[in-house]
N, C-alpha and C positions, 0 to 999 in steps of 0.2 A: 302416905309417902311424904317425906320434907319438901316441901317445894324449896327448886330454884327460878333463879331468876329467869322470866318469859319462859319456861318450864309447859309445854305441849299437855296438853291434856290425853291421857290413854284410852280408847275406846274398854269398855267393860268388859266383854266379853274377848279381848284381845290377850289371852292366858295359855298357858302351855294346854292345859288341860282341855280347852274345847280349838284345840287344833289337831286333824287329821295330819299325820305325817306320812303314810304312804311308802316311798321311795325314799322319802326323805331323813327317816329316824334316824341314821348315824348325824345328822346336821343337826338338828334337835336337842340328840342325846348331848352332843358338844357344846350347844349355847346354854341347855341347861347346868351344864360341868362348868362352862365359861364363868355363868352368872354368878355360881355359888363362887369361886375362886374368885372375882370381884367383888366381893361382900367380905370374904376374909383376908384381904389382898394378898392371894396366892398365886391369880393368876394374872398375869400383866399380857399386853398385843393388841394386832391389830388384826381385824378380820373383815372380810369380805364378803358378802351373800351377794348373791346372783341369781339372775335367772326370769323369766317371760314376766309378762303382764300378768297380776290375780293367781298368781304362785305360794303369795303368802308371805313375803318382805317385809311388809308391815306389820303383817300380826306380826310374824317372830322376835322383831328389832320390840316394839311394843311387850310382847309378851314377855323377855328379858328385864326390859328397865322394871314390869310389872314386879318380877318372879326377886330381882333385886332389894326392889322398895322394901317385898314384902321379911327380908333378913332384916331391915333396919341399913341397907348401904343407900348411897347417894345415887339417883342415875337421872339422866338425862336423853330424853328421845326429841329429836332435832327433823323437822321433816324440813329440808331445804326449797321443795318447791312452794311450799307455805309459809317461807321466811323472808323470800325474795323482798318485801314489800315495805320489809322492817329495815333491811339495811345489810350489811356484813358485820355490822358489831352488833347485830343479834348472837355471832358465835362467840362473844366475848362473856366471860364472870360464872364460866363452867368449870373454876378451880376445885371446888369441893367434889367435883363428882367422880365417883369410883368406877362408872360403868357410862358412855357417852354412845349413844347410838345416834348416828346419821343416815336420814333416808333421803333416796331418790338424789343421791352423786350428781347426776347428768344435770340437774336445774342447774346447776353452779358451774358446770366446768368448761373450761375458754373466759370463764370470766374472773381477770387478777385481780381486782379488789377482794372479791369474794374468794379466790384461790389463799392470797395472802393471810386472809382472816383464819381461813381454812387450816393452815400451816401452821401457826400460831397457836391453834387448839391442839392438833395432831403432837407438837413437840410440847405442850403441856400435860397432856395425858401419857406422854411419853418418858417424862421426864418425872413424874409424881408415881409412875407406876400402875396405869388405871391401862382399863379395858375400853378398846374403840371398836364398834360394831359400825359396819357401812355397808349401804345398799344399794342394787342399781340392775335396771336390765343386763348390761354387757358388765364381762369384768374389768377393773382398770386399766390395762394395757389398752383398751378400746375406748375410752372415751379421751377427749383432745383436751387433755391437761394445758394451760399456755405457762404453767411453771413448771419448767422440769423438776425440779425437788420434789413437788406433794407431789408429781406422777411418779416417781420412784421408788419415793415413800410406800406411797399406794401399791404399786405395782408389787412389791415385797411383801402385803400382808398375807395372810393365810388363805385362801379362798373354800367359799363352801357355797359350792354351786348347786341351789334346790331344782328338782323337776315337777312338773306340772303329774296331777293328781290320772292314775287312772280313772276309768268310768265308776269302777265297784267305789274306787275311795272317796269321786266326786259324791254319791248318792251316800255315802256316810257321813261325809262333809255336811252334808243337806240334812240329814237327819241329827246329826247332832243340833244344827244351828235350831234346828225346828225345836228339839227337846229343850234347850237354852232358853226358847221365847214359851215354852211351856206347851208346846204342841205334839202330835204325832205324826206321822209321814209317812207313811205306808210306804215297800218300796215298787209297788205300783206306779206310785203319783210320781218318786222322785224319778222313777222310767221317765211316766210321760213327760217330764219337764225337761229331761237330756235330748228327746227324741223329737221335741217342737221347737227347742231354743238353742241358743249356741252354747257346748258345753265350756265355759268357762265358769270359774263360780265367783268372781263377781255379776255376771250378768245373775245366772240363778240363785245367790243369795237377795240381789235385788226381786228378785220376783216373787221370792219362797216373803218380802217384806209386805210387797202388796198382797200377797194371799192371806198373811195372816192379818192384817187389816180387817180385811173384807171377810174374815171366816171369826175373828171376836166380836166387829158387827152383825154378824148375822148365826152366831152361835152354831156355826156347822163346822165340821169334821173336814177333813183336806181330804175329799176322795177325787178323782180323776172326775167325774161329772161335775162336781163342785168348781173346780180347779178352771174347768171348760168355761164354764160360767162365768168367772170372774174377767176370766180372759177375754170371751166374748163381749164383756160389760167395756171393758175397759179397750177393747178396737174402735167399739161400737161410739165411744166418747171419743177416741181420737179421729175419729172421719166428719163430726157433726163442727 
């Protein structure tokens, strides 16, 4: 990928290919239609994802600029709660880029310095003809714009609102991440992990992280006794 300037690094495994879409594949199918037509520049807008905590926002915005790069276009992945620190003209000198994904909206909105910058990007991508991908729990009408222009702006993009994974796709979720880190998963084990922890899958991808720690140091297989073990090990360290 060309780097740009202050250019976010993409987690690896953040790819169309090791994401479960579930409910979701008409949004998928669209961002991957989106990206190619940003690589050739056919397709121009503005679009909006939505939708709860650990839904998968990330990856997808991620997995675009990924799916991008890999045509030879420009793209740019922007997480705003990660930016705050830098300034508002961190959004600034993303002229080259064909494909601009913005995550996590709500850090930045009420606040006009950061609104302004915001606006400035928005009617450059807009104006060059490039693709703007943005994310957030609620969709734009709900968050408290204090410029009316980027809230209108906003509110006019396209929305594609994701839902959160059933239980079958949570436990393929898990299985794939496991086959990813080179493991296997019985769907045994990925039961017991739905049926002791909160089914979201960031919590259970963090967990399926310290399992497989504790199962390459000790060269054992993810069975549900195994799994207990760890767990055990690891209560047993936070109460001392």
């Amino acid at each position: 990928m060309k780097q740009l300037p202050l250019a976010m690094r993409l987690r690896e495994r953040a790819l169309f290919d090791s994401f479960v879409p579930g409910a979701n594949a008409a949004v998928v199918a669209q961002l991957q239609a989106l990206t190619a037509g940003a690589a050739r520049r056919t397709l121009t807008g503005v679009y909006w994802l939505s939708g709860p905590h650990g839904v998968g926002k990330t990856h997808l915005l991620q997995a675009s600029c990924a799916l991008a790069a890999s045509t030879g276009a420009k793209a740019a992945y922007l997480p705003l709660s990660q930016l705050l620190a830098l300034g508002p003209e961190s959004l600034e000198g993303w002229h080259e880029a064909q494909l601009v994904a913005l995550d996590d909206l709500a850090a930045i909105a009420g606040q006009r310095d950061w609104e302004q910058s915001l606006f400035r990007l928005y009617r450059e991508v807009e104006e060059r003809g490039a693709v703007l991908l943005a994310a957030a729990v609620a969709p734009p009408l709900l968050l408290q714009f204090s410029l009316p222009d980027l809230g209108s702006r906003f509110a006019a993009a396209t929305l594609l609102p994701l839902r959160p994974l059933a239980e079958a796709g949570q436990r393929e979720a898990l299985r794939l991440r496991a086959h990813l880190r080179g493991l296997e998963l019985p769907e045994e084990t990925a039961l017991y992990l739905q049926r002791r922890f909160r089914r979201d899958l960031p919590t259970l991808y963090q967990l399926l992280e310290q399992i497989d720690a504790a199962a390459l140091q000790a060269q054992r297989r993810l069975t549900v006794p195994f799994i207990r073990q760890v767990l055990a090990d690891r209560s047993g360290r936070a109460a001392e």
